[in-house]
N, CA, C and O atoms as a DFTB+ gen file, in Angstrom:
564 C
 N C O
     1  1     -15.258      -8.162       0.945
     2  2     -15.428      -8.622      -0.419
     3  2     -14.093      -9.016      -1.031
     4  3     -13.935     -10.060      -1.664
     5  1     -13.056      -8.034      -0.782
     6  2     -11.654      -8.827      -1.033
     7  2     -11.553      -9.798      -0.972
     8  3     -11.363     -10.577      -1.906
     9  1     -11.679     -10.100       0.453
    10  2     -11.052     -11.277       1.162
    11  2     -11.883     -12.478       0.354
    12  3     -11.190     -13.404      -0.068
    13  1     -13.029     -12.517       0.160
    14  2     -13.722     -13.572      -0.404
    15  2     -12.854     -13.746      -1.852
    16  3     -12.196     -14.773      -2.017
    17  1     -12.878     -12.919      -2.665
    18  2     -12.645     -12.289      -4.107
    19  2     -10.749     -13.554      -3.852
    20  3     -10.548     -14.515      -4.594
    21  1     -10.146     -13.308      -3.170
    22  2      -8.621     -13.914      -2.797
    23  2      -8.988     -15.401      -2.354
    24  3      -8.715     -16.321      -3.125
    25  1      -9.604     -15.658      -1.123
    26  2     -10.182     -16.874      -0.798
    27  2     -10.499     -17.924      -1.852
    28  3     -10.296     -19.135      -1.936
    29  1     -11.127     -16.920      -2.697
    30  2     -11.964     -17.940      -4.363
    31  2     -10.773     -18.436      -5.622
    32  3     -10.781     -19.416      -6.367
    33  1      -9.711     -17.209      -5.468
    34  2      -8.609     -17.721      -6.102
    35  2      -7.674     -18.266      -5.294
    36  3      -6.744     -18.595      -6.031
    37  1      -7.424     -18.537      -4.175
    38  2      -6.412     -19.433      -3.563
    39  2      -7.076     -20.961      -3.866
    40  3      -6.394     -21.967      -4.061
    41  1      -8.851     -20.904      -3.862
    42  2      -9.562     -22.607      -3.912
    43  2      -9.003     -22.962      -5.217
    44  3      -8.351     -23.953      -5.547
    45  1      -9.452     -21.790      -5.994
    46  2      -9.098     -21.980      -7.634
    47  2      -8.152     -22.772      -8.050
    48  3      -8.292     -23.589      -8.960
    49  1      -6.604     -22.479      -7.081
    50  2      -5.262     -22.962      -7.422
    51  2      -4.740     -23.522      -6.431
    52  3      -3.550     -23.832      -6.393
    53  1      -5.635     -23.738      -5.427
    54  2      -5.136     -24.934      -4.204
    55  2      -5.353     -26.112      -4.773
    56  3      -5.859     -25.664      -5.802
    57  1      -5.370     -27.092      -4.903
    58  2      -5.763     -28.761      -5.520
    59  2      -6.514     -29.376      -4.034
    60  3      -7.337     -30.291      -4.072
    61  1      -6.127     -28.783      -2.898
    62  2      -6.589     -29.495      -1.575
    63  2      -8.279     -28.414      -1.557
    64  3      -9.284     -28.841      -0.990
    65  1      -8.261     -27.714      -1.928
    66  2      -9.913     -26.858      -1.682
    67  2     -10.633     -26.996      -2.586
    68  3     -10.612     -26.445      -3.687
    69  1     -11.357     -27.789      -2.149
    70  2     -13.027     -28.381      -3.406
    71  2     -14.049     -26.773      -3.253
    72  3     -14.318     -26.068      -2.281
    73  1     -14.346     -26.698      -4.494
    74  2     -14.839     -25.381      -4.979
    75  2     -16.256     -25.694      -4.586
    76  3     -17.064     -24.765      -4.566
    77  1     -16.659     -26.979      -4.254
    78  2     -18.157     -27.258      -3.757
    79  2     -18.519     -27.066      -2.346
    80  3     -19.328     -27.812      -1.795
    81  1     -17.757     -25.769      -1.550
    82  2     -18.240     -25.667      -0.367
    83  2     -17.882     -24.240       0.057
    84  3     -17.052     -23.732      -0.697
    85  1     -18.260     -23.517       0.992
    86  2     -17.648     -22.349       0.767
    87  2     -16.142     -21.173       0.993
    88  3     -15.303     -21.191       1.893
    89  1     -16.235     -20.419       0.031
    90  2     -14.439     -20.213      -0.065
    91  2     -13.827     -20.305       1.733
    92  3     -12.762     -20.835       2.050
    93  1     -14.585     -19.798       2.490
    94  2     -13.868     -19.927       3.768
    95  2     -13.290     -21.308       4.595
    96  3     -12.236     -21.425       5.219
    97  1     -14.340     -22.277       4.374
    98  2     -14.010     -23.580       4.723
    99  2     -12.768     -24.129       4.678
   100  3     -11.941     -24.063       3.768
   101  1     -12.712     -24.570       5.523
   102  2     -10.985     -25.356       6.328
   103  2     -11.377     -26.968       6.002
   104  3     -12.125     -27.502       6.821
   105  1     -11.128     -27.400       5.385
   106  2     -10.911     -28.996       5.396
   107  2     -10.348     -29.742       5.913
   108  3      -9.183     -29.399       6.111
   109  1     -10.827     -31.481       6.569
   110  2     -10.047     -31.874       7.470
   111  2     -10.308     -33.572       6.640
   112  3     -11.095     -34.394       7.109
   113  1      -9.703     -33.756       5.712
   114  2      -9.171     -34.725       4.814
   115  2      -9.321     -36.163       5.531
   116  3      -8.816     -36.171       6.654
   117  1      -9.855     -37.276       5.160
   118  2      -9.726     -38.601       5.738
   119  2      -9.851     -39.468       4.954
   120  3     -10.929     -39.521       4.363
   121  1      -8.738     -40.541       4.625
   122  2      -8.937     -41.240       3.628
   123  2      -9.727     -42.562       4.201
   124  3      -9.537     -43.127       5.279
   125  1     -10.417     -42.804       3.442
   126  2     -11.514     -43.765       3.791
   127  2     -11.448     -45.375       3.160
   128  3     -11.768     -46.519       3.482
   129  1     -10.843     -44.675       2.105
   130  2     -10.767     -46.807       1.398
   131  2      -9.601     -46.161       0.220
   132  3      -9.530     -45.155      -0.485
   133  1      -8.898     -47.186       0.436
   134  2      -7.557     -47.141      -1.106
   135  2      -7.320     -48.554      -1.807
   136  3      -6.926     -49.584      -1.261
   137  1      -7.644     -48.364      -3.109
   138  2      -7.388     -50.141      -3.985
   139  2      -6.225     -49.549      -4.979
   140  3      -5.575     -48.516      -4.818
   141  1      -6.133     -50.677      -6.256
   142  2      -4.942     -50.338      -7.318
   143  2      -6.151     -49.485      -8.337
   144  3      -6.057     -49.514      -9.564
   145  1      -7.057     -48.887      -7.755
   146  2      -7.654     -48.083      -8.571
   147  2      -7.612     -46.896      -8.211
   148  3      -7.698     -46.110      -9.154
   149  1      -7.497     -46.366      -7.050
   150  2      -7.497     -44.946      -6.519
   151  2      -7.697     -44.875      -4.793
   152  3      -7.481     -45.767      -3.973
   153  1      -8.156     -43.568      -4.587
   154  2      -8.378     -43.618      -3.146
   155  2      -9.517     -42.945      -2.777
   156  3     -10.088     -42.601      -3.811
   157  1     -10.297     -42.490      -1.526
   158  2     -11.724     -41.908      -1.644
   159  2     -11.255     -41.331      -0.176
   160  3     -11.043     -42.160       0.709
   161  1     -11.111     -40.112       0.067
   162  2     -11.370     -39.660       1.441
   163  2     -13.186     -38.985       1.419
   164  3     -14.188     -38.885       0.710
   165  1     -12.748     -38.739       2.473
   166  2     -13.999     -37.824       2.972
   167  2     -13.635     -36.456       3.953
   168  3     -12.643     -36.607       4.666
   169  1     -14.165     -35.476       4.028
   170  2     -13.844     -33.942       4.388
   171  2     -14.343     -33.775       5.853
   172  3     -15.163     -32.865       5.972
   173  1     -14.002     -34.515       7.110
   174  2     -14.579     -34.780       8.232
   175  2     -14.941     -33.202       8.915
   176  3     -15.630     -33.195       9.935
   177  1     -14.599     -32.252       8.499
   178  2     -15.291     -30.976       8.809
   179  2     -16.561     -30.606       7.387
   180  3     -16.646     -29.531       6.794
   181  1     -17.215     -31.555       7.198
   182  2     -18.339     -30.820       6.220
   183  2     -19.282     -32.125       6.380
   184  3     -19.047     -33.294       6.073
   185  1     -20.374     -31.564       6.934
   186  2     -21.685     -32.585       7.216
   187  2     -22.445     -31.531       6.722
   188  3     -22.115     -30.425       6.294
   189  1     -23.804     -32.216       6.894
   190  2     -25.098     -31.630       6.720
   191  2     -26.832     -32.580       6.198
   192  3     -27.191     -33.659       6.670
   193  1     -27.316     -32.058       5.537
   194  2     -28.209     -33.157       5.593
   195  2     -29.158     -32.289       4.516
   196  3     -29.135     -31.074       4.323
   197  1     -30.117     -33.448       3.789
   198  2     -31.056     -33.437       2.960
   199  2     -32.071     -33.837       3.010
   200  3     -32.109     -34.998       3.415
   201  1     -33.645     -33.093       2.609
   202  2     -34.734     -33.570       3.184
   203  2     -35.519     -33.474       1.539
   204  3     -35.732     -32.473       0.854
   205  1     -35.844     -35.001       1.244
   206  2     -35.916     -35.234      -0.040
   207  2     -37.288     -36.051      -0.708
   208  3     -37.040     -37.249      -0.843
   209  1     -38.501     -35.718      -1.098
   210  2     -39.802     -36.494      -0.855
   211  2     -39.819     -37.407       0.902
   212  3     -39.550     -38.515       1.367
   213  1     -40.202     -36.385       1.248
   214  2     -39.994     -36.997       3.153
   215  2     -38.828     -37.753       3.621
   216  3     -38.806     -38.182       4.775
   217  1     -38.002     -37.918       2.927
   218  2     -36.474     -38.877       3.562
   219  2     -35.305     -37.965       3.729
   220  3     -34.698     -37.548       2.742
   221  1     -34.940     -37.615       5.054
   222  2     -33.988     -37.228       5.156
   223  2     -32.597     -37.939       4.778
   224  3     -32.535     -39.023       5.358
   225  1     -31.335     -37.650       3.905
   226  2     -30.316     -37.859       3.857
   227  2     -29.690     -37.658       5.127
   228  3     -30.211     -37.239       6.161
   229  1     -28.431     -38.031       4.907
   230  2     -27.249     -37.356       5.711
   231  2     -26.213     -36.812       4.381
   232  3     -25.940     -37.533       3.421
   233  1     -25.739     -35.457       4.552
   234  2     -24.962     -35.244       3.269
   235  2     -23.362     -35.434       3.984
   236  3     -23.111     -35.063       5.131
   237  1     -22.358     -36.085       3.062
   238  2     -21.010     -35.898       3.381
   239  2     -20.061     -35.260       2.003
   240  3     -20.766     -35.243       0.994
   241  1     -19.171     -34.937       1.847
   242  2     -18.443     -34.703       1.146
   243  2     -16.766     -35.618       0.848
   244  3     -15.983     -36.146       1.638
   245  1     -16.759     -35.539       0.073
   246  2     -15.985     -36.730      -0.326
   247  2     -15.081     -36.710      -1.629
   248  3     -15.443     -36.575      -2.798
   249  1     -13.590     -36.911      -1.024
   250  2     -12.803     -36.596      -3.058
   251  2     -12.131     -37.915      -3.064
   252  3     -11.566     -38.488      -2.133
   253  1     -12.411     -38.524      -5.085
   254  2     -11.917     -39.202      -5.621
   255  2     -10.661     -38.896      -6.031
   256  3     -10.366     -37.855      -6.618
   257  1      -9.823     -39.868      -5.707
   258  2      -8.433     -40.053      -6.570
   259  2      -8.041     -41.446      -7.311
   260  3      -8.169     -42.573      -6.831
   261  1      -7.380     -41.005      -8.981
   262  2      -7.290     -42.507      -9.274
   263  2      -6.488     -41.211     -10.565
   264  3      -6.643     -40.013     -10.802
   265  1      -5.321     -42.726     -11.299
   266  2      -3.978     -42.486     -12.098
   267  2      -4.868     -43.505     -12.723
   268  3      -5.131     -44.440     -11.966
   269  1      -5.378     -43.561     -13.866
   270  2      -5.225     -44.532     -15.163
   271  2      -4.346     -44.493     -16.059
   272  3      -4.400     -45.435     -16.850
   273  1      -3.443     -43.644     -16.249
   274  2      -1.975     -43.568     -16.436
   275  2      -1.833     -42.033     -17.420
   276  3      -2.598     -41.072     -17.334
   277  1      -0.871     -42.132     -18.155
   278  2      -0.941     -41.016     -19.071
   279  2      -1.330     -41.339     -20.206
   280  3      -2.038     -40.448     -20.675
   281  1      -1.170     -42.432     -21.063
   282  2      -2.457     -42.715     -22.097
   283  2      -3.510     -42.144     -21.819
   284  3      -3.982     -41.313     -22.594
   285  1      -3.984     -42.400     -20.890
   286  2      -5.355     -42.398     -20.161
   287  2      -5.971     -41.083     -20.335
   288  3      -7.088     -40.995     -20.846
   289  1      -4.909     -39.408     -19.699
   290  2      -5.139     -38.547     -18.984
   291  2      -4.558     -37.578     -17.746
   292  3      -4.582     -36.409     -17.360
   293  1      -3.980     -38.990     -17.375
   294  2      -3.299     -38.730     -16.070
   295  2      -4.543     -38.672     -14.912
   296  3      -5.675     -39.154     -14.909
   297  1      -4.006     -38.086     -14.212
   298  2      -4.404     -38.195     -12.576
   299  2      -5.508     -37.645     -12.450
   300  3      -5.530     -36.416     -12.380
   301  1      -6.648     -38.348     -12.390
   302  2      -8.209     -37.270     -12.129
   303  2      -8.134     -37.335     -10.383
   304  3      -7.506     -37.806      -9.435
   305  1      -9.475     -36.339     -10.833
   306  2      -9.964     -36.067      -8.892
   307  2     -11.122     -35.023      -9.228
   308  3     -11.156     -34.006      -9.920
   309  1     -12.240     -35.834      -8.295
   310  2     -13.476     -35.833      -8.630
   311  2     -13.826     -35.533      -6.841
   312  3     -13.526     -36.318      -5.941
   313  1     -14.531     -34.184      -6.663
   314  2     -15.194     -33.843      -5.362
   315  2     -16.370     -34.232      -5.355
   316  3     -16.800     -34.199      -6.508
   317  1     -17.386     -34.715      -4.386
   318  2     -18.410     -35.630      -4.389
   319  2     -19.449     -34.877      -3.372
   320  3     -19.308     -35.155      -2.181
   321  1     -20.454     -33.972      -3.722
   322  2     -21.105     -34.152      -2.220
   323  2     -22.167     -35.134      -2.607
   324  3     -22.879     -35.091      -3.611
   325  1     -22.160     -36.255      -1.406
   326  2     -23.167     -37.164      -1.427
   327  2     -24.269     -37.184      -0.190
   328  3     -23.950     -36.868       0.956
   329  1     -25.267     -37.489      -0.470
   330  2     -26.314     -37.924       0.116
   331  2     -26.424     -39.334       0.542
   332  3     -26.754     -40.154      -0.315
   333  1     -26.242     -39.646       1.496
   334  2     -26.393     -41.220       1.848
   335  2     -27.687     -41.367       2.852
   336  3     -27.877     -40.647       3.832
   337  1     -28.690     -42.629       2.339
   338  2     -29.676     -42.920       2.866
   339  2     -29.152     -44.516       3.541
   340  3     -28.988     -45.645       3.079
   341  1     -28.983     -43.732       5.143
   342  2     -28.608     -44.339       6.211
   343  2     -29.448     -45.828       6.074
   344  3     -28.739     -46.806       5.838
   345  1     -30.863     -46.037       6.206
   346  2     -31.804     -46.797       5.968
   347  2     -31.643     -47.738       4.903
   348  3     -31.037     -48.796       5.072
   349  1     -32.034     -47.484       4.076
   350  2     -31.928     -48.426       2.994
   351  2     -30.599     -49.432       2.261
   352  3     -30.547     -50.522       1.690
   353  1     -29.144     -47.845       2.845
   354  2     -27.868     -48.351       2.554
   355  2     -27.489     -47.534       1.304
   356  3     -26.467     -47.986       0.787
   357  1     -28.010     -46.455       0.653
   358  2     -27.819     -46.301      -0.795
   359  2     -27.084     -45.114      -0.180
   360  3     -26.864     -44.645       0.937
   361  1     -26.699     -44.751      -2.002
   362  2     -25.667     -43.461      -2.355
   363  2     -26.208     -42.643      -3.248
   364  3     -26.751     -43.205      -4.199
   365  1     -26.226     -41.175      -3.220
   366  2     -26.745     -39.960      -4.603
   367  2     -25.686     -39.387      -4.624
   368  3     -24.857     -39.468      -3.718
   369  1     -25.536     -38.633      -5.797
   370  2     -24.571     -37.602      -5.885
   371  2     -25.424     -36.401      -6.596
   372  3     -25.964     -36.158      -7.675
   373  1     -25.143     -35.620      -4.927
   374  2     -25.534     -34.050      -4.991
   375  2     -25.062     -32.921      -6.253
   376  3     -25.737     -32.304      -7.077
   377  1     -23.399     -32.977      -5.950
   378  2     -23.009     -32.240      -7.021
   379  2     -21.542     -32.807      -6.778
   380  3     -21.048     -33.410      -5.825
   381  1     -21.090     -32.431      -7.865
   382  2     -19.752     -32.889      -8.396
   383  2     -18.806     -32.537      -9.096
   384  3     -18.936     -32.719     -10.307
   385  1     -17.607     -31.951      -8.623
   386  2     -16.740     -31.291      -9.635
   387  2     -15.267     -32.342      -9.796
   388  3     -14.556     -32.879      -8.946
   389  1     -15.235     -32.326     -11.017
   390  2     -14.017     -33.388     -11.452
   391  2     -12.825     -32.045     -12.262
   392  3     -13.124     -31.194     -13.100
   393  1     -11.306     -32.350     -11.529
   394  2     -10.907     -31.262     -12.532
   395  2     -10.020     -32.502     -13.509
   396  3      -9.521     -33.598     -13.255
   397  1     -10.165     -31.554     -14.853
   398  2      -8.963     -32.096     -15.582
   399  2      -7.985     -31.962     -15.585
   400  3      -7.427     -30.870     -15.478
   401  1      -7.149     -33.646     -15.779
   402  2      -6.045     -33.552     -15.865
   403  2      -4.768     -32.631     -16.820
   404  3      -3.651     -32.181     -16.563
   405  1      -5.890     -32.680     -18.312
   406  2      -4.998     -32.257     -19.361
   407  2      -4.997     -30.828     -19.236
   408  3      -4.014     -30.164     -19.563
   409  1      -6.253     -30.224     -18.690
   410  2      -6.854     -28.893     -18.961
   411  2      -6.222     -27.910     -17.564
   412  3      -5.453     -26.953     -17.654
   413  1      -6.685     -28.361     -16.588
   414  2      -6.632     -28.103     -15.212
   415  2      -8.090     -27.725     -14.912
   416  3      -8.331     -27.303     -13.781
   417  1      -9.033     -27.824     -15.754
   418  2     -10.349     -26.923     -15.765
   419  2     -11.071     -28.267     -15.013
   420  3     -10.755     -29.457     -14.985
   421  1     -12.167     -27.517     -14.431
   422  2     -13.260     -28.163     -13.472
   423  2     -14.555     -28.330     -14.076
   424  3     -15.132     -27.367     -14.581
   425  1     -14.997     -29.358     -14.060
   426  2     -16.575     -29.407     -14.505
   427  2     -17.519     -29.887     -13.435
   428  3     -17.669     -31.041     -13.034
   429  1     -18.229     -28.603     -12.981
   430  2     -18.982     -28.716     -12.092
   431  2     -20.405     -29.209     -12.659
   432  3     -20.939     -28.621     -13.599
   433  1     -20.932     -30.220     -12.088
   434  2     -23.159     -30.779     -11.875
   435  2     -23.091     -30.797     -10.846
   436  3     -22.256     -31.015      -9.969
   437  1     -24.876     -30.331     -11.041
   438  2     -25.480     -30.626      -9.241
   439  2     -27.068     -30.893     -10.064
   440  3     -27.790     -30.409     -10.935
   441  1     -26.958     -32.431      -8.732
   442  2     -28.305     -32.572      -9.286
   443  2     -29.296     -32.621      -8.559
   444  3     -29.126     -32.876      -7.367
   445  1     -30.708     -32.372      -9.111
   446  2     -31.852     -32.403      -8.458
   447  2     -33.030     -32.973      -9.504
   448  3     -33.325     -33.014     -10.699
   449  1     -33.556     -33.445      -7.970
   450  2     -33.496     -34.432      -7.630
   451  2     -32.288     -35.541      -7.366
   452  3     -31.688     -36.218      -8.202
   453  1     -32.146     -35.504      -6.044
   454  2     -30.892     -36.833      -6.087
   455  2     -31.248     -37.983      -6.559
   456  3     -32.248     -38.489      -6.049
   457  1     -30.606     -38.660      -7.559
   458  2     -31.256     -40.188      -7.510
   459  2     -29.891     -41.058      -6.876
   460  3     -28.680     -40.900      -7.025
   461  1     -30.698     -42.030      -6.115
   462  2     -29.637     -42.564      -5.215
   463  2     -29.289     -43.937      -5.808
   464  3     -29.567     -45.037      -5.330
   465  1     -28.671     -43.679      -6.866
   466  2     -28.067     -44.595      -7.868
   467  2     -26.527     -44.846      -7.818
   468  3     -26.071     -45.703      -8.575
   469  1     -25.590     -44.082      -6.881
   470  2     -24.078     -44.004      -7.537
   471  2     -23.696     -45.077      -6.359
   472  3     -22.516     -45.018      -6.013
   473  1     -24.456     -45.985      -5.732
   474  2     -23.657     -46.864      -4.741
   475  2     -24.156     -48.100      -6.291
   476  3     -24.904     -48.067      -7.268
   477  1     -23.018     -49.198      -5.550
   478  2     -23.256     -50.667      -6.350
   479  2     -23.959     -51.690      -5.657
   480  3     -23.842     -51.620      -4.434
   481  1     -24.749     -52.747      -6.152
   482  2     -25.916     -53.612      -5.919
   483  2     -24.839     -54.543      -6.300
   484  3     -24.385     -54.332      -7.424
   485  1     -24.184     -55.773      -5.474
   486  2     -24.135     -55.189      -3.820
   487  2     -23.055     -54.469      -3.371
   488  3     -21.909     -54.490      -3.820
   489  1     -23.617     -53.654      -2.199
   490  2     -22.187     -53.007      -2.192
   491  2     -21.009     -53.185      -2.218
   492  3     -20.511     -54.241      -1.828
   493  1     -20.151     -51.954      -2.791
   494  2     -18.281     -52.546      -2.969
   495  2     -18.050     -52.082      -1.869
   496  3     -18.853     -51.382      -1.252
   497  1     -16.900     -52.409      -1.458
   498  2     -15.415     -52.087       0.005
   499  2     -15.841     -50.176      -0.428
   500  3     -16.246     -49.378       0.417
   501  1     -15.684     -49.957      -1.401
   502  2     -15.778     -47.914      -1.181
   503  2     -17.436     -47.624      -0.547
   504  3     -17.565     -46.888       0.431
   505  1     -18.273     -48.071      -0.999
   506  2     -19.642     -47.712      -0.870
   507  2     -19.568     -47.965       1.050
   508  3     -19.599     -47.061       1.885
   509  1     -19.465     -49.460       1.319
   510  2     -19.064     -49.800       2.334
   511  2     -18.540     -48.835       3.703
   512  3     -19.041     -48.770       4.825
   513  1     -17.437     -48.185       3.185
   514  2     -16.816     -47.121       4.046
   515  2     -17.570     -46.085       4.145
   516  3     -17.842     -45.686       5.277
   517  1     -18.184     -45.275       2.785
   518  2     -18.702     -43.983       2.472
   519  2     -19.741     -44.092       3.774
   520  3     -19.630     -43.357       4.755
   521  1     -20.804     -45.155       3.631
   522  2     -21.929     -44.937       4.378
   523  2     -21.829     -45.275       5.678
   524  3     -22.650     -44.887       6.509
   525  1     -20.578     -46.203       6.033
   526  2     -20.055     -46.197       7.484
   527  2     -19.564     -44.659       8.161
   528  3     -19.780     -43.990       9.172
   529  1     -18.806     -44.590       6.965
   530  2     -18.765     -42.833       7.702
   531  2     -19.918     -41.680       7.914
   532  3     -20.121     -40.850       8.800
   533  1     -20.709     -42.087       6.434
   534  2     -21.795     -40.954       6.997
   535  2     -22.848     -41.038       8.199
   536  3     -23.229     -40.092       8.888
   537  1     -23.383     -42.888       8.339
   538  2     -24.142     -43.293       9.185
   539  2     -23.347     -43.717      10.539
   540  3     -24.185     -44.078      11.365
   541  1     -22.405     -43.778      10.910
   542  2     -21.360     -44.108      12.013
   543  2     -21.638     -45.669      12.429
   544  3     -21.294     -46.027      13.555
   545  1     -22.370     -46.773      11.372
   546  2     -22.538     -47.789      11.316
   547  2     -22.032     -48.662      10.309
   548  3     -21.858     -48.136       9.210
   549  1     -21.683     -50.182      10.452
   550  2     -21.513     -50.538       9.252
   551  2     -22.731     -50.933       8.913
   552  3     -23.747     -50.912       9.607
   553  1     -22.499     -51.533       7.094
   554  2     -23.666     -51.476       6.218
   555  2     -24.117     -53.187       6.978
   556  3     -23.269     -53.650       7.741
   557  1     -25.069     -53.805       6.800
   558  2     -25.631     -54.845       6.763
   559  2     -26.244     -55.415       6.017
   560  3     -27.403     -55.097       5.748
   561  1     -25.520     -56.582       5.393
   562  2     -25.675     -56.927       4.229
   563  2     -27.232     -57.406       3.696
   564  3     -27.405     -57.756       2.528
């Protein structure tokens, strides 16, 4: 129980350990697409999968980075577990913790029902990668 109790505050004050998986988990970081807006890896040690009105997902995990400057906020970063429906090409977001910049504090959702709304019609270069990585295919347009 310690060890968990220490584990939960090292995620707390690590910036590299997303609080959306569990305190023991080892992460293995991959950046997946970078523009002048930010960057998007994905956590190549965290798979799994979702079985959702009969459609299985594939779940991946995935952190946002992007500087809109200090006007702005400064530097967000947003952990992603997503659901990607290999088939169709789309994106959900499972749950999601964004910490603040000003605060350092985290605001964790998780939603249910996924609605597989957070990819773009048609897809962008990030959506593009996300579901190449989760489906080990590219998308087809």
């Amino acid at each position: 129980m310690i060890a968990s109790i220490l584990l939960l505050l090292l995620s707390a004050t690590n910036p590299d350990v997303s609080l959306l998986v569990d305190p023991g988990h080892t992460h293995s970081w991959r950046e997946v697409s970078s523009d002048e807006e930010g960057k998007i890896s994905v956590d190549e040690a965290y798979r799994g999968e979702l079985k959702q009105n009969s459609t299985n997902y594939e779940t991946i995990l995935a952190r946002a980075n992007w500087d809109p400057g200090e006007e702005n906020g400064g530097r967000y970063s947003v952990d992603l577990i997503l659901a990607v429906d290999c088939e169709k090409q789309r994106i959900g977001v499972m749950q999601s913790q964004m910490k603040m910049p000003t605060t350092g504090q985290s605001v964790n959702s998780e939603y249910s029902p996924v609605v597989m709304d957070f990819s773009d019609v048609p897809l962008s270069k990030k959506d593009i990668a996300l579901i190449q990585y989760a489906c080990g295919t590219e998308p087809t347009p």
